[in-house]
C-alpha positions, 0 to 999 in steps of 0.5 A, a space after each residue: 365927109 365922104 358920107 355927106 357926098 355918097 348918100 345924097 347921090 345915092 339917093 337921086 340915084 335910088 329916085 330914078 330906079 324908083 322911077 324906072 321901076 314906076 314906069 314899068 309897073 304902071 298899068 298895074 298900079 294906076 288904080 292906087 294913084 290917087 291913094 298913093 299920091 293923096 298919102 305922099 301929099 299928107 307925109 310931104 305936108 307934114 315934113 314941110 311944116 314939122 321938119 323944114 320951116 324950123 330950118 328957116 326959123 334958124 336961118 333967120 340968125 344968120 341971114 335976118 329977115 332976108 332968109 324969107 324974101 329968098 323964101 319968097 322968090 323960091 315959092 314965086 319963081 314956078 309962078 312967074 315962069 308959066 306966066 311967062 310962058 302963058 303970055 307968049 302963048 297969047 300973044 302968039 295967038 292974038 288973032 284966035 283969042 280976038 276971035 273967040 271974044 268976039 262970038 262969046 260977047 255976041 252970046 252975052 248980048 243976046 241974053 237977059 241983063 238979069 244973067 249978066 253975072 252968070 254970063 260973065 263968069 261964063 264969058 270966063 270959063 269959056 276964054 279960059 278954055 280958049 286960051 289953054 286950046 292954043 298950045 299945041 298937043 305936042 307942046 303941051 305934053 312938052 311942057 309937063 315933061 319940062 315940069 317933070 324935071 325941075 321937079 327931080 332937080 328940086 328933090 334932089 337940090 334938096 335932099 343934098 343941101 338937107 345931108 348936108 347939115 341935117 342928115 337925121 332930117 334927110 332919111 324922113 324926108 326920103 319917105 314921101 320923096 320916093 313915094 312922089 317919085 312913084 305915084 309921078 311914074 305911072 302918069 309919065 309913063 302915058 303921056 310921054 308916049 305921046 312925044 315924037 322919038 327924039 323929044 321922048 328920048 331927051 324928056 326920058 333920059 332929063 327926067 332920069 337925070 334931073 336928080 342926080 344932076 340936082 344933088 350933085 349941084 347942091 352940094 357944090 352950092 353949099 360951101 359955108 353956112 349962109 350959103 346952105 341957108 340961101 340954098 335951103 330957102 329959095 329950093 323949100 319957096 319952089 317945093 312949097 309951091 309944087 306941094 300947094 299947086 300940084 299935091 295937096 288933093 282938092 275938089 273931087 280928086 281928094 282923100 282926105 282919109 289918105 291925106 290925113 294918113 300922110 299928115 298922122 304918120 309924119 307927126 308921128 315919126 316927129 314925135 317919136 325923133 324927138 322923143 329918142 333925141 331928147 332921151 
């Protein structure tokens, strides 16, 4: 019983020294972000697909097709949240908005009816940067360090709701879980500095907290089997949208030597647990 309870704080412990410590050695290590990231986003995958949503499947026995609506609400609740947020945002600066619309509407009219598609999609872009404008700087690097820790909450959700049952499956997970921990570091090192005192304070030390705070939640959460399950499907919704959205690397920001890396690699410690479970 006492392991069930030690490794998982243990664990949200060990992701904010890892933290700490990347926040140190940022200016050092910034080079290799995009590879470290690229690689975790590969090994992260891989666990997701390989590891995680066999959970689910067996989840299915317990909570029938249910499990995959809590699945559901997990992956969508990110979402809704910053549409929430984005809407305030608008709606509190209507009149900047009106504005804008009607200069960049007056720019269209003045062109050919040929480019009418091309202005659009212009027109857009151009709204798009409008409304991103409105929140302040401040606010803005307010709202990433809120994201930092639901982040740590939801790691450390999931590491003790994983040991919980699963513990074999918990020790991979840490892998890429550490290796996100650090890459994120070096980025938060920079743009916390540029919050006022309090505000830096209370994002640093939330940050640092959120996993422990996570675990420890996890595992007063799981108090009999569908509980674990419900637990298990909302927290891998809110990690599989974190992955899509934020991880896995697009455009001209991805590796994909360094992700398929990550992806090569977790298949390989998947094979390599099944061949010693079944020996």
């Amino acid at each position: 019983m006492w392991f069930i309870w030690i490794f998982p704080i243990l664990s949200a412990i060990t992701i904010s020294i890892i933290h700490i410590i990347g926040e140190k050695i940022s200016e050092r290590m910034k080079k290799y972000k995009e590879q470290l990231e690229n690689f975790g986003a590969g090994l992260m995958v891989g666990i997701i697909f390989l590891e995680l949503f066999p959970i689910i499947v067996v989840g299915h026995t317990h909570l029938d097709e249910y499990i995959y609506l809590i699945f559901l609400v997990g992956f969508s609740l990110i979402a809704v949240v910053e549409k929430i947020i984005f809407k305030i945002i608008i709606n509190k600066n209507k009149g900047l908005l009106e504005t804008s619309d009607i200069n960049i509407t007056h720019h269209e009219k003045s062109e050919q009816s040929a480019q009418s598609e091309k202005m659009e999609k212009k027109r857009t872009n151009q709204k798009k940067q409008v409304l991103m404008s409105c929140l302040p700087f401040e606010e803005q690097i307010l709202f990433e360090g809120i994201a930092f820790i639901v982040h740590g909450l939801v790691l450390g959700l999931l590491i003790a709701i994983i040991f919980e049952t699963y513990q074999e499956i918990a020790f991979i997970i840490l892998i890429p879980v550490f290796l996100r921990t650090l890459t994120l570091s070096f980025s938060s090192e920079h743009f916390l500095d540029e919050l006022s005192g309090k505000r830096e304070k209370a994002i640093r030390i939330s940050s640092l907290l959120a996993p422990i705070i996570g675990a420890i939640g996890g595992l007063f959460l799981i108090f009999n089997k569908i509980a674990f399950y419900m637990v298990f499907a909302l927290t891998l919704g809110l990690l599989l949208f974190i992955v899509v959205r934020d991880l896995i690397p697009l455009g001209k920001k991805g590796r994909p030597f360094y992700f398929v890396g990550g992806v090569i690699l977790s298949l390989g410690i998947f094979l390599i647990f099944r061949f010693f479970v079944n020996i």
